[in-house]
N, C-alpha and C positions, 0 to 999 in steps of 0.2 A: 483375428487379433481381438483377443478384450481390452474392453473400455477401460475395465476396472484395474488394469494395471499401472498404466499409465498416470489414471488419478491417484493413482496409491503412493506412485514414486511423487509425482509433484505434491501431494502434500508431507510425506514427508520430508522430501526437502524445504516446504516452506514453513514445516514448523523446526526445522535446525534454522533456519536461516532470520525465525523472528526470537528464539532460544539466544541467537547468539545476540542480534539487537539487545536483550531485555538485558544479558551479561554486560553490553559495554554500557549501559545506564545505570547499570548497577555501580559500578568502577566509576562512575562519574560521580555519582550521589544522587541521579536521576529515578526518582520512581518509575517504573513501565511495569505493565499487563502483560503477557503474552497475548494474540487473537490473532488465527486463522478463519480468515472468511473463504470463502468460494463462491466465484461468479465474476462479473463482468469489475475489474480492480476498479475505476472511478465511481461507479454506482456504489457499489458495497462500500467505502472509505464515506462517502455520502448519506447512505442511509445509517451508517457506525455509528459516522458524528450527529445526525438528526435523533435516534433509538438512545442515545447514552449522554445528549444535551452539553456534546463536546463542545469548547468555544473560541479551539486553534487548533486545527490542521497543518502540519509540520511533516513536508514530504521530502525527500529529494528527486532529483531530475538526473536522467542520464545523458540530456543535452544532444540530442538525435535533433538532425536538422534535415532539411530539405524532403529529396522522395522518402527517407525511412520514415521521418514522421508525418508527412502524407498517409502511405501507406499503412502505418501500424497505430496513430494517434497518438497524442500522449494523454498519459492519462492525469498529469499534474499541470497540464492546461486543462483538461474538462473540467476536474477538481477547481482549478480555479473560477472557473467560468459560472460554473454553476453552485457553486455553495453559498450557504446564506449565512456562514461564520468565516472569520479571519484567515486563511493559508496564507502558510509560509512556506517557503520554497526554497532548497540550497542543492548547492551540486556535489 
């Protein structure tokens, strides 16, 4: 099996998926960027906001409790944990 397929499918679905974000802030009055990163999601949201002198992090949470978030982490708790600017968090 190649590698290179499966990175191919997930990012193109993560660029429909930050495509369709940037549409409902449009419809809002909201400015947004599009950006796809790749790599570990709290690190990269981290190093974003450190590279681009961001100074609110504004994520949501999918609210995984118990063994799921054992097991898989969350990544807007590390985001919180470790940033040295403002998140916000909604569900």
């Amino acid at each position: 099996m190649r590698w290179e397929v499966p990175f191919d499918v997930m990012r193109e679905e993560g660029t429909k998926a930050v495509n369709e974000v940037v549409e409902v802030a449009k419809i809002n009055g909201v400015d947004a960027e599009p950006v796809l990163l790749e790599g570990h999601p709290s690190e990269e949201i981290l190093r974003y906001a450190q590279d681009n002198d961001i100074d609110l992090i504004v994520m949501g949470t999918l609210g995984k409790t118990g063994l799921t978030r054992l097991l898989l982490g969350s990544v807007a708790e590390n985001v919180l944990r470790h940033s040295p600017v403002e998140v916000l968090v909604v569900r």
